[in-house]
PQR file with spaces between the fields and no chain letter, atoms N, CA, C, O and H, PARSE charges and radii, in Angstrom:
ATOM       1  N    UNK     1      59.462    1.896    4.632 -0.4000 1.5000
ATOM       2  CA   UNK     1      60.478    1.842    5.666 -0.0000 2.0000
ATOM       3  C    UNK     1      61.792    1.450    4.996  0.5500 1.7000
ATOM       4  O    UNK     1      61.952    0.359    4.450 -0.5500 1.4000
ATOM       5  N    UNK     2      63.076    2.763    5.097 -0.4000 1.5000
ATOM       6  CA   UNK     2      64.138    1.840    4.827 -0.0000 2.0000
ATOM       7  C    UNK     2      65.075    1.261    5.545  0.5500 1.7000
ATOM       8  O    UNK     2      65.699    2.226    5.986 -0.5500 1.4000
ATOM       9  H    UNK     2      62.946    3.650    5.541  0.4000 1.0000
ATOM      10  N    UNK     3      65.783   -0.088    6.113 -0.4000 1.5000
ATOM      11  CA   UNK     3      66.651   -0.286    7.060 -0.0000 2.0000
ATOM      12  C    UNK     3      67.935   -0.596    5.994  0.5500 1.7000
ATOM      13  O    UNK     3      68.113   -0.398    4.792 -0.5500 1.4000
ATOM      14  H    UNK     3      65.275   -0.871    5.755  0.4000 1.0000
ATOM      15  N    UNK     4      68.695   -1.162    7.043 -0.4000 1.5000
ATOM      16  CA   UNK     4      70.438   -1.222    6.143 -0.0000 2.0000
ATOM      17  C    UNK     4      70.934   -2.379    6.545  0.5500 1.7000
ATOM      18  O    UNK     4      70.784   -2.960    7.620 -0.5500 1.4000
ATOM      19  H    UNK     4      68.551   -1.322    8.019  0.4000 1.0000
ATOM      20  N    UNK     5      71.564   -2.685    5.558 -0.4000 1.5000
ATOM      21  CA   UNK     5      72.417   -4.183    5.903 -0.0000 2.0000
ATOM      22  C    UNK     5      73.410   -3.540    6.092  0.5500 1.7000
ATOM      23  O    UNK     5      73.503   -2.319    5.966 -0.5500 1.4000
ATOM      24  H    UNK     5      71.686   -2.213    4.685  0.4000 1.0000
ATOM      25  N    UNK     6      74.581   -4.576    6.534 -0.4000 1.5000
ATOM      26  CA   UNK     6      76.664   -4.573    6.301 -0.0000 2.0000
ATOM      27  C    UNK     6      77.006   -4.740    5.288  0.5500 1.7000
ATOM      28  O    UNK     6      78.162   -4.355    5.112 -0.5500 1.4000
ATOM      29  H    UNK     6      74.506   -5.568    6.636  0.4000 1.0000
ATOM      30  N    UNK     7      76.486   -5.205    4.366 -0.4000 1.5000
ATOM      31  CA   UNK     7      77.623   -5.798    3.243 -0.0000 2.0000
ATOM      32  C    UNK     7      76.825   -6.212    2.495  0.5500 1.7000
ATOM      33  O    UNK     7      75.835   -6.659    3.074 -0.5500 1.4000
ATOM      34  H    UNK     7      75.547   -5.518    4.508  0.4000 1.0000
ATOM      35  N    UNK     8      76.791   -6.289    1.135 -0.4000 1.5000
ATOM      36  CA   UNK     8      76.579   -6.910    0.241 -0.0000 2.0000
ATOM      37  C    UNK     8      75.854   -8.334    0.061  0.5500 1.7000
ATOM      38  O    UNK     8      74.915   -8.678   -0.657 -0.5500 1.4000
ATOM      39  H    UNK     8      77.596   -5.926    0.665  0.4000 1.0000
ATOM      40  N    UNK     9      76.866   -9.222    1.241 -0.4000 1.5000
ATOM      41  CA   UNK     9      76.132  -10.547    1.276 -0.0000 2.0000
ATOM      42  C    UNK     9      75.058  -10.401    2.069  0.5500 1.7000
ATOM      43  O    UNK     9      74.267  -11.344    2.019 -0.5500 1.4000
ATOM      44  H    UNK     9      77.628   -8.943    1.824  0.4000 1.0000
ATOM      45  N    UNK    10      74.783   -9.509    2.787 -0.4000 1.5000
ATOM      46  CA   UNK    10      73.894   -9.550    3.790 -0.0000 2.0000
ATOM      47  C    UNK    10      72.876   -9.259    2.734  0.5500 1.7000
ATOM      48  O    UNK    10      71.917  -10.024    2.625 -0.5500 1.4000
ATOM      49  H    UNK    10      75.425   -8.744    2.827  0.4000 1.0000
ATOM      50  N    UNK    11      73.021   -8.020    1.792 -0.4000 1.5000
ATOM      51  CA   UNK    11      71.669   -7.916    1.070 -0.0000 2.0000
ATOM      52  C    UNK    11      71.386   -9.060    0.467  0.5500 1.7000
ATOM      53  O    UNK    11      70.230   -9.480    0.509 -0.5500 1.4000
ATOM      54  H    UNK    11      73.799   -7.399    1.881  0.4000 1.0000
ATOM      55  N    UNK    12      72.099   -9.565   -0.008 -0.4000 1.5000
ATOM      56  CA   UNK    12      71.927  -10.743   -0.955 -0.0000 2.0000
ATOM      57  C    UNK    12      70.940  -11.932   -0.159  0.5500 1.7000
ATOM      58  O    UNK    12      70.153  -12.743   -0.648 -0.5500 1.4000
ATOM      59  H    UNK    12      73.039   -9.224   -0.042  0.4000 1.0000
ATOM      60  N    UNK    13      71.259  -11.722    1.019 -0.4000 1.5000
ATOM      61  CA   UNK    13      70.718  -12.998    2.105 -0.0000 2.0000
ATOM      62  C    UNK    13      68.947  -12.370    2.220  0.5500 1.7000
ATOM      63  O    UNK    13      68.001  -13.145    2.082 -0.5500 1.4000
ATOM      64  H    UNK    13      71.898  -11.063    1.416  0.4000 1.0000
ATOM      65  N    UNK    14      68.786  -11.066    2.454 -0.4000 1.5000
ATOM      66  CA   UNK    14      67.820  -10.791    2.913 -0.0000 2.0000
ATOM      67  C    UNK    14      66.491  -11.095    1.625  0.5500 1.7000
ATOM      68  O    UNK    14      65.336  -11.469    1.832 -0.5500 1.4000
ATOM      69  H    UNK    14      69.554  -10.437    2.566  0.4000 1.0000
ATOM      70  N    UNK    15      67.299  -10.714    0.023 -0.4000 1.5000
ATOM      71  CA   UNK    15      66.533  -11.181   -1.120 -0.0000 2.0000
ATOM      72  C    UNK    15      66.085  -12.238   -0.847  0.5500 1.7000
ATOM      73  O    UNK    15      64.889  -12.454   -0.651 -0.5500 1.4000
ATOM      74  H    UNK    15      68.237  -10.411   -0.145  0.4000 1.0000
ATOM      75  N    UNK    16      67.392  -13.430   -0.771 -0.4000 1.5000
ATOM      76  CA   UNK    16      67.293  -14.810   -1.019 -0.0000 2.0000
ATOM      77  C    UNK    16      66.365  -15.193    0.316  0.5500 1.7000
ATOM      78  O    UNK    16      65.893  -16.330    0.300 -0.5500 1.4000
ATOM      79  H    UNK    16      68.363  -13.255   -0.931  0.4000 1.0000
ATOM      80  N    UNK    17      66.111  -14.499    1.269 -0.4000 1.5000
ATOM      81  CA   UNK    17      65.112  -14.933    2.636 -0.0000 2.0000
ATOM      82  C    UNK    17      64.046  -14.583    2.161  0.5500 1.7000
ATOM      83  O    UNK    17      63.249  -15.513    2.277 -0.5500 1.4000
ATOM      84  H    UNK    17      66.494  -13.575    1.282  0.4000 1.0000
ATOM      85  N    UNK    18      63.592  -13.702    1.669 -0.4000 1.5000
ATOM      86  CA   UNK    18      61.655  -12.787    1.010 -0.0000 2.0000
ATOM      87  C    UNK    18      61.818  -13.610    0.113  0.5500 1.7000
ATOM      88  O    UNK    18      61.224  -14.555    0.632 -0.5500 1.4000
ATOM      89  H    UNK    18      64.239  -12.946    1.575  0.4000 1.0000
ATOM      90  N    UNK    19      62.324  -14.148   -1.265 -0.4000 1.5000
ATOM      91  CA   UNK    19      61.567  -15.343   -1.920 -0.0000 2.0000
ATOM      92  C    UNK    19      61.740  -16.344   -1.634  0.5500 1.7000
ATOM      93  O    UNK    19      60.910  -17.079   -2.168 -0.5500 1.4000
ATOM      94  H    UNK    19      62.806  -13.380   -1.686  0.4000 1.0000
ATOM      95  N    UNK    20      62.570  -16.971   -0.893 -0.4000 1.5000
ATOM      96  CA   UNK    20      61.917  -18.418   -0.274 -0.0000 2.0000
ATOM      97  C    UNK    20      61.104  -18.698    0.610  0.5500 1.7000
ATOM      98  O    UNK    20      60.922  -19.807    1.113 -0.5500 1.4000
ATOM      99  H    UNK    20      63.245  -16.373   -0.459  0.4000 1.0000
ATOM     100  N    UNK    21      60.251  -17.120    0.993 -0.4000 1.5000
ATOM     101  CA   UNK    21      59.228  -17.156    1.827 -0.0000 2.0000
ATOM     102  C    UNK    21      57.844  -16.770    1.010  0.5500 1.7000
ATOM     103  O    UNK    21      56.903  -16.158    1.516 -0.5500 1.4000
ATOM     104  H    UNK    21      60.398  -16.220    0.584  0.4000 1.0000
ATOM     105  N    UNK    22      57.905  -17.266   -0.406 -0.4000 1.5000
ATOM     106  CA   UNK    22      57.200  -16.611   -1.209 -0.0000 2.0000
ATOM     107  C    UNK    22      56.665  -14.784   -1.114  0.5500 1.7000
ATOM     108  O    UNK    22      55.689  -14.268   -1.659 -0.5500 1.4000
ATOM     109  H    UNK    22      58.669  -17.763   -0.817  0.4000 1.0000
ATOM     110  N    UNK    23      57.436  -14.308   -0.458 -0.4000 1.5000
ATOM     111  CA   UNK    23      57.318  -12.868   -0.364 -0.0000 2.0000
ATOM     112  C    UNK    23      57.829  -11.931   -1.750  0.5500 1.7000
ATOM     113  O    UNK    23      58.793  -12.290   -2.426 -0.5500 1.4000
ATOM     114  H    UNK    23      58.229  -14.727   -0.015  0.4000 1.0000
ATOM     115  N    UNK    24      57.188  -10.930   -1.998 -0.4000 1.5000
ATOM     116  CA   UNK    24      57.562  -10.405   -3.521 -0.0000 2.0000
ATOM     117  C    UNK    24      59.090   -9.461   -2.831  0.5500 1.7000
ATOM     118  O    UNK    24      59.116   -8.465   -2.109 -0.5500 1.4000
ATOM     119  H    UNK    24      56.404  -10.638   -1.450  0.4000 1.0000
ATOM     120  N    UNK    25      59.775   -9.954   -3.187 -0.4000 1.5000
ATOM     121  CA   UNK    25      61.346   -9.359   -3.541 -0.0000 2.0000
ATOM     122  C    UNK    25      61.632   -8.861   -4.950  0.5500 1.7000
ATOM     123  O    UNK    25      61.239   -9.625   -5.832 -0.5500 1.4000
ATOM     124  H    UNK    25      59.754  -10.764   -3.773  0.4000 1.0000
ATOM     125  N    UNK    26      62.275   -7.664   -5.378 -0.4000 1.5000
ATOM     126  CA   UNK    26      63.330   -7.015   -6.270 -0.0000 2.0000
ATOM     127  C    UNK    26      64.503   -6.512   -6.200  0.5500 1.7000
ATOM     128  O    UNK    26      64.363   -5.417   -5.655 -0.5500 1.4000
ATOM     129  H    UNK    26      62.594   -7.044   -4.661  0.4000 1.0000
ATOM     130  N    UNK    27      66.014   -6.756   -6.539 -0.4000 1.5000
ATOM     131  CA   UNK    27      66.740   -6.060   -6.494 -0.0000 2.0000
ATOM     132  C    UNK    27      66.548   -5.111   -7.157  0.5500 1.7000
ATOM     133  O    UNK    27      65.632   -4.991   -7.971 -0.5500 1.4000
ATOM     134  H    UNK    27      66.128   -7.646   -6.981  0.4000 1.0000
ATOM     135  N    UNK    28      67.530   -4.168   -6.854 -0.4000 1.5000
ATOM     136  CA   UNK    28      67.436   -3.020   -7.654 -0.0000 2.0000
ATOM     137  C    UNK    28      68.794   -2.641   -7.844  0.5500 1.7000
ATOM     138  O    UNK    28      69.739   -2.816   -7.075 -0.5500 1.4000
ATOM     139  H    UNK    28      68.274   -4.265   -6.192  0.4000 1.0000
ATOM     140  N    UNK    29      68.770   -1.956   -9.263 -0.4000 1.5000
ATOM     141  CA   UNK    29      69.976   -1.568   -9.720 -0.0000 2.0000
ATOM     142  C    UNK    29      70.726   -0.594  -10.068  0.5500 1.7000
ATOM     143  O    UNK    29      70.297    0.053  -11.023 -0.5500 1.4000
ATOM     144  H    UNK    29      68.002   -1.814   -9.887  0.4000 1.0000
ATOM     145  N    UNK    30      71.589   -0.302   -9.675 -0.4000 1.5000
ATOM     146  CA   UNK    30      71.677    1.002  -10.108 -0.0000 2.0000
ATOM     147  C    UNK    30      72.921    1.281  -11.174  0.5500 1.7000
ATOM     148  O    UNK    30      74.060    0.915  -10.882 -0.5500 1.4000
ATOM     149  H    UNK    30      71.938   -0.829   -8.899  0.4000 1.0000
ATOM     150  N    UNK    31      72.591    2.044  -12.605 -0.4000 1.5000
ATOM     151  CA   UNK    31      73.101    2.065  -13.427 -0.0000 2.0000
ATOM     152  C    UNK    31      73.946    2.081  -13.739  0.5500 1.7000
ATOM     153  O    UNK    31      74.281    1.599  -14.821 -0.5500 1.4000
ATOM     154  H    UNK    31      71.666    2.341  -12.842  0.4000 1.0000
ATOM     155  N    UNK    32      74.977    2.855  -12.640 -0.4000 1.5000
ATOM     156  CA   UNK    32      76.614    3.174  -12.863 -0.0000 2.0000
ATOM     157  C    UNK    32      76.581    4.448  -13.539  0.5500 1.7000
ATOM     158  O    UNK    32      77.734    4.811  -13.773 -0.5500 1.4000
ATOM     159  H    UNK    32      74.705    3.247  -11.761  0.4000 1.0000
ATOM     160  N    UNK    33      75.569    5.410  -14.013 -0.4000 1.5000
ATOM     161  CA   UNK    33      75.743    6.610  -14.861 -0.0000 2.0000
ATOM     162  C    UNK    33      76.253    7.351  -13.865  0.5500 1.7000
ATOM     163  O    UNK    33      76.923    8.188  -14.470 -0.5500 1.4000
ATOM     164  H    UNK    33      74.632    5.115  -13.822  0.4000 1.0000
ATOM     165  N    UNK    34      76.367    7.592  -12.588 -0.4000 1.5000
ATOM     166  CA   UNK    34      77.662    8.570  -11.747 -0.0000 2.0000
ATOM     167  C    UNK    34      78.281    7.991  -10.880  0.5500 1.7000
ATOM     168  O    UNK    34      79.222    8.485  -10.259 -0.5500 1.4000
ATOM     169  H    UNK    34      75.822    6.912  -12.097  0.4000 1.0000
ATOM     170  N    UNK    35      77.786    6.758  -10.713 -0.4000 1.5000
ATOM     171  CA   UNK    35      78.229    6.081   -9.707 -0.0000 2.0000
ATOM     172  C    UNK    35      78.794    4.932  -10.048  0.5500 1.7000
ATOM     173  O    UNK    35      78.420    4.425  -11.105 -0.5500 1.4000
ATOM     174  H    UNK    35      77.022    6.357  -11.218  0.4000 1.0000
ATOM     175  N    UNK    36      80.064    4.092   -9.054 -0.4000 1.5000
ATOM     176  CA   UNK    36      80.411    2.965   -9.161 -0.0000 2.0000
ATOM     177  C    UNK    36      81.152    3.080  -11.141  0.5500 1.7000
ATOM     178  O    UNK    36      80.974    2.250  -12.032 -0.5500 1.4000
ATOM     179  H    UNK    36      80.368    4.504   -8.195  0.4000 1.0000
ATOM     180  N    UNK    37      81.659    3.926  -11.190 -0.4000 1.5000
ATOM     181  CA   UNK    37      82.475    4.113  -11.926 -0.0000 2.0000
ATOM     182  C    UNK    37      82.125    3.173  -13.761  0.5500 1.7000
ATOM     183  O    UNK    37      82.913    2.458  -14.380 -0.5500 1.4000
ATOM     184  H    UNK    37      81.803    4.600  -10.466  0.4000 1.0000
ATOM     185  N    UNK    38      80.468    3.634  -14.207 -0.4000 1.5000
ATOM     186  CA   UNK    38      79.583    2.973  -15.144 -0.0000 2.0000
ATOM     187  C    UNK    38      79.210    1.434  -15.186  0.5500 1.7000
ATOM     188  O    UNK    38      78.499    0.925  -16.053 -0.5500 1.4000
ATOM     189  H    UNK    38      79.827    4.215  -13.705  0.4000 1.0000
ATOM     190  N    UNK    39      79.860    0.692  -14.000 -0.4000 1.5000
ATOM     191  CA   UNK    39      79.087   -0.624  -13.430 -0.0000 2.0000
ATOM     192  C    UNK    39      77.988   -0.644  -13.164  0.5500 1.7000
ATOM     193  O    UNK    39      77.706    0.183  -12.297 -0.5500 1.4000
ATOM     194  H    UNK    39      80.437    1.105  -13.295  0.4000 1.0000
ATOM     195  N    UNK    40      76.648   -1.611  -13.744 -0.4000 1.5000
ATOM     196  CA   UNK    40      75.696   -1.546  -12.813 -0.0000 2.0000
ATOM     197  C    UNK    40      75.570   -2.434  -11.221  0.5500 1.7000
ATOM     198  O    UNK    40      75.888   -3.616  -11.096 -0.5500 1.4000
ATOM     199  H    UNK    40      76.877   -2.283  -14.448  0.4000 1.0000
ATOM     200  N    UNK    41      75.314   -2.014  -10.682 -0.4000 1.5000
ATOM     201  CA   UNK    41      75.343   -2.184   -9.130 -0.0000 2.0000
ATOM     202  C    UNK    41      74.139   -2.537   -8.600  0.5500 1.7000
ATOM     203  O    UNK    41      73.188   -1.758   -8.653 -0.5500 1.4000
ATOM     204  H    UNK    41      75.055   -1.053  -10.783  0.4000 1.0000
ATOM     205  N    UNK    42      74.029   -4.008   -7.911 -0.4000 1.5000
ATOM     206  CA   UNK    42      72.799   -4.080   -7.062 -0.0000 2.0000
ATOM     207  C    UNK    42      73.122   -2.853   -5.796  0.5500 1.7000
ATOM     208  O    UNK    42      74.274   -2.622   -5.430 -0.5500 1.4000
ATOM     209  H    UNK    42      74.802   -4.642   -7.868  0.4000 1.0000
ATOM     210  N    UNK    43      71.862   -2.101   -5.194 -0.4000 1.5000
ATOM     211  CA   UNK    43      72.771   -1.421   -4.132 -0.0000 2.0000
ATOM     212  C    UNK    43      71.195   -1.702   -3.415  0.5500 1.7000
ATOM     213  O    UNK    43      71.389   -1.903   -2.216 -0.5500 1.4000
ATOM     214  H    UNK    43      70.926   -2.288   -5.492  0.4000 1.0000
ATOM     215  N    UNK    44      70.134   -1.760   -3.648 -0.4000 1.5000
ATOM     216  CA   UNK    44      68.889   -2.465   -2.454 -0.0000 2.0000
ATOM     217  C    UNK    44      68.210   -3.552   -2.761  0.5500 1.7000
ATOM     218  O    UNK    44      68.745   -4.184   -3.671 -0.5500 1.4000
ATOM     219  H    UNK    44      69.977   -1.596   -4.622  0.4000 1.0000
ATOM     220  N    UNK    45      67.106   -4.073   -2.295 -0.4000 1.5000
ATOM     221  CA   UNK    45      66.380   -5.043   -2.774 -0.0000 2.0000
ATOM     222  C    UNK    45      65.072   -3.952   -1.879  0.5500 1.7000
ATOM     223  O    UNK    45      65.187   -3.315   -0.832 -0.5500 1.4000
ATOM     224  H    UNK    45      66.671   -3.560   -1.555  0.4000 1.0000
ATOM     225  N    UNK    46      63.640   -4.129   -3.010 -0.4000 1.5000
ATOM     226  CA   UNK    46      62.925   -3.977   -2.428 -0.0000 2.0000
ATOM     227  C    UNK    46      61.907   -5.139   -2.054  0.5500 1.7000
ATOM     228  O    UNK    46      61.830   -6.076   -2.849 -0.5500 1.4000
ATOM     229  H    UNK    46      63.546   -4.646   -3.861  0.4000 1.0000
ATOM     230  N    UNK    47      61.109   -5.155   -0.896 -0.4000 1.5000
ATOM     231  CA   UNK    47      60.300   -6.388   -0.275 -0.0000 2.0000
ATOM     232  C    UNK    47      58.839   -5.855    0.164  0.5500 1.7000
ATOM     233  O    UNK    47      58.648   -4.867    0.873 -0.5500 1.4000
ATOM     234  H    UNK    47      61.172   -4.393   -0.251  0.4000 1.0000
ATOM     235  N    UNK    48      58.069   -6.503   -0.264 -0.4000 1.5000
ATOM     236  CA   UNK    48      56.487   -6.257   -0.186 -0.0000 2.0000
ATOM     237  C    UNK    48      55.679   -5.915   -1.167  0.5500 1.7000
ATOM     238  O    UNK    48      56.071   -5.872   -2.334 -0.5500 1.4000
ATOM     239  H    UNK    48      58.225   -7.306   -0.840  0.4000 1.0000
ATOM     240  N    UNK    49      54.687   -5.685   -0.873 -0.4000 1.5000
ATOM     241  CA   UNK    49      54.435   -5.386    0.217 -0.0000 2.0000
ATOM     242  C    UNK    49      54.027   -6.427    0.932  0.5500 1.7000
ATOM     243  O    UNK    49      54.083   -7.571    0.482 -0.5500 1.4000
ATOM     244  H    UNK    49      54.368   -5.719    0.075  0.4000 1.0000
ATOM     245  N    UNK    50      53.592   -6.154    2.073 -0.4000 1.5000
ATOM     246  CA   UNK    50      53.005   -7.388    2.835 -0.0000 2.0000
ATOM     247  C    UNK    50      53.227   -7.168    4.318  0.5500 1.7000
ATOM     248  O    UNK    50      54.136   -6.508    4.821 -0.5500 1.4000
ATOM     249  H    UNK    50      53.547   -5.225    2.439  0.4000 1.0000
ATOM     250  N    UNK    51      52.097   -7.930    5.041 -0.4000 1.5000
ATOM     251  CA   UNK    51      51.623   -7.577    6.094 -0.0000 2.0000
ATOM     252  C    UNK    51      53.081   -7.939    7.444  0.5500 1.7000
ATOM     253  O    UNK    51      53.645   -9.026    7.564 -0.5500 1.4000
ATOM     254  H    UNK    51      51.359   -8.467    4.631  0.4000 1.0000
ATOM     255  N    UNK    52      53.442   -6.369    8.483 -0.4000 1.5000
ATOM     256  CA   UNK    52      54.257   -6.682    9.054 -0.0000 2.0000
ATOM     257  C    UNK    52      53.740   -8.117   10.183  0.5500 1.7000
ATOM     258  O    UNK    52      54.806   -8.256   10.785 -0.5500 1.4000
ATOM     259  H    UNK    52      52.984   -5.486    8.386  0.4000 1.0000
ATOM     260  N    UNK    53      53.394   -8.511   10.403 -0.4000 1.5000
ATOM     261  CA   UNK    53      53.469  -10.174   10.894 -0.0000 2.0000
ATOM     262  C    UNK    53      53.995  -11.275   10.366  0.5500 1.7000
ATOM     263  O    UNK    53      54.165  -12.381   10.880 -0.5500 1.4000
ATOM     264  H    UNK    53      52.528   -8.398    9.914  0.4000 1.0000
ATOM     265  N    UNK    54      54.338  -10.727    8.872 -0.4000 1.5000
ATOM     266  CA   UNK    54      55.226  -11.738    7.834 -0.0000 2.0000
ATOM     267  C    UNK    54      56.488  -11.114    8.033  0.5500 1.7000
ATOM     268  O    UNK    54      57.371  -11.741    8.617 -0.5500 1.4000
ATOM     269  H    UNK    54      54.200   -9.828    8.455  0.4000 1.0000
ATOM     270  N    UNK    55      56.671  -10.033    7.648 -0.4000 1.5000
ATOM     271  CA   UNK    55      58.203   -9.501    7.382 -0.0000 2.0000
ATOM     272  C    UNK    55      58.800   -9.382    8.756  0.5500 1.7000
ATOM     273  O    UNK    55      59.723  -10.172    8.954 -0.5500 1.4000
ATOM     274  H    UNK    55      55.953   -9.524    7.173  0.4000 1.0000
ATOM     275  N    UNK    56      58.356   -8.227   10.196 -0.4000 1.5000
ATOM     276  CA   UNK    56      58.884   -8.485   11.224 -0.0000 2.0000
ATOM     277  C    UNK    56      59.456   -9.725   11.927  0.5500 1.7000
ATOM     278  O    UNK    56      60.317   -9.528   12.785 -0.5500 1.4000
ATOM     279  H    UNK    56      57.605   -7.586   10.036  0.4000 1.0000
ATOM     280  N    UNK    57      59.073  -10.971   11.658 -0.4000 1.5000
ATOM     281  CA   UNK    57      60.182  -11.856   12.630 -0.0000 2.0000
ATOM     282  C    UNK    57      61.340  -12.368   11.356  0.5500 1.7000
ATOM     283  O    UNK    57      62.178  -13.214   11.668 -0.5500 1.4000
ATOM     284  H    UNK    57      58.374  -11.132   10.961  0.4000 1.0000
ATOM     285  N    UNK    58      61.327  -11.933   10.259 -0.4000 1.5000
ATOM     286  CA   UNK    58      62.047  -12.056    9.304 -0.0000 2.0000
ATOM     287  C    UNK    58      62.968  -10.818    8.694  0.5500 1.7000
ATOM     288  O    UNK    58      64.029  -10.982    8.092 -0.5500 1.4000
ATOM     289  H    UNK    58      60.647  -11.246   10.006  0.4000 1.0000
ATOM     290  N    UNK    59      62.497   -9.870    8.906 -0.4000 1.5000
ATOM     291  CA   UNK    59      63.256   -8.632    9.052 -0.0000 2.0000
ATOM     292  C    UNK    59      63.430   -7.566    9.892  0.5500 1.7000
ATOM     293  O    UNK    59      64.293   -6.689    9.917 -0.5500 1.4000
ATOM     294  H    UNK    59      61.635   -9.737    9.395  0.4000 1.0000
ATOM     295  N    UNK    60      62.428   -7.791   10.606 -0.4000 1.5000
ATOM     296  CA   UNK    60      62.724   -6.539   12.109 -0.0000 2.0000
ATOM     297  C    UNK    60      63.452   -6.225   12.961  0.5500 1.7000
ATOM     298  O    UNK    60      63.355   -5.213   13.655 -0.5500 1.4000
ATOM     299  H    UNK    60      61.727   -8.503   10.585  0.4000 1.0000
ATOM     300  N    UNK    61      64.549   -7.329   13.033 -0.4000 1.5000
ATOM     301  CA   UNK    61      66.201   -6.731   13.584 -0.0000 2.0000
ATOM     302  C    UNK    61      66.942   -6.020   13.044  0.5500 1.7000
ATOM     303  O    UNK    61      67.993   -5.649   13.567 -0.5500 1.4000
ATOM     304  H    UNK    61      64.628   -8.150   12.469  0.4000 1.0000
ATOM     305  N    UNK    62      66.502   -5.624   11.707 -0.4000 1.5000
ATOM     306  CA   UNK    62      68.123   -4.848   10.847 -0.0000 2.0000
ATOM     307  C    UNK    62      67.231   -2.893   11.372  0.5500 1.7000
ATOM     308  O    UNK    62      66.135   -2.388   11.615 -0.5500 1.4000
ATOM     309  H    UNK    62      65.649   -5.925   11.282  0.4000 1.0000
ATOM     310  N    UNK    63      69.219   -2.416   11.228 -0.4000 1.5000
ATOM     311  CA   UNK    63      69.237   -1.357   11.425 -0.0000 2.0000
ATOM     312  C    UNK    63      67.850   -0.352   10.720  0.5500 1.7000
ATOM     313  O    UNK    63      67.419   -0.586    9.591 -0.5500 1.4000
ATOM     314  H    UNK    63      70.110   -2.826   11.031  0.4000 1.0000
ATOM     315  N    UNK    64      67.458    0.426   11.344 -0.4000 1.5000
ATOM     316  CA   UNK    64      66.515    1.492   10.536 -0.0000 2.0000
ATOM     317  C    UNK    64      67.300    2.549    9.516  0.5500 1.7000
ATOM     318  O    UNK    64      67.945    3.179   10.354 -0.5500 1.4000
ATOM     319  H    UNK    64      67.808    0.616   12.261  0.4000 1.0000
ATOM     320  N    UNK    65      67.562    2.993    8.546 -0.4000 1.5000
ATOM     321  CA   UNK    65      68.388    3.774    7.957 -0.0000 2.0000
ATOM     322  C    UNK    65      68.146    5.234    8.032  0.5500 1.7000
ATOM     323  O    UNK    65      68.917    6.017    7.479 -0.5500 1.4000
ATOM     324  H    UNK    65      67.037    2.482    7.865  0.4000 1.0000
């Protein structure tokens, strides 16, 4: 499932919420080879897996993408 944050801090919040819930979190990065002008760029975090009864009251309000 992918949903979407606003902004940047928001992703940042949603990382920093899946590991202080001992949930397996990764950002992910993306290289800058066409994008973001050769910066690498956090641009998702991935979360899980794990059972939706953990993640839904912790992530089941954000937009669906």
């Amino acid at each position: 499932i992918v949903v979407q944050v606003a902004d940047f801090d928001e992703l940042m919040l949603v990382h920093s919420i899946a590991q202080s819930r001992d949930i397996e979190a990764h950002l992910i990065i993306d290289s800058g080879a066409t994008e973001f002008g050769g910066e690498p760029t956090v641009t998702a975090v991935a979360i899980g897996p794990d059972d939706s009864e953990v993640l839904d009251p912790l992530f089941g309000d954000l937009k669906l993408y």
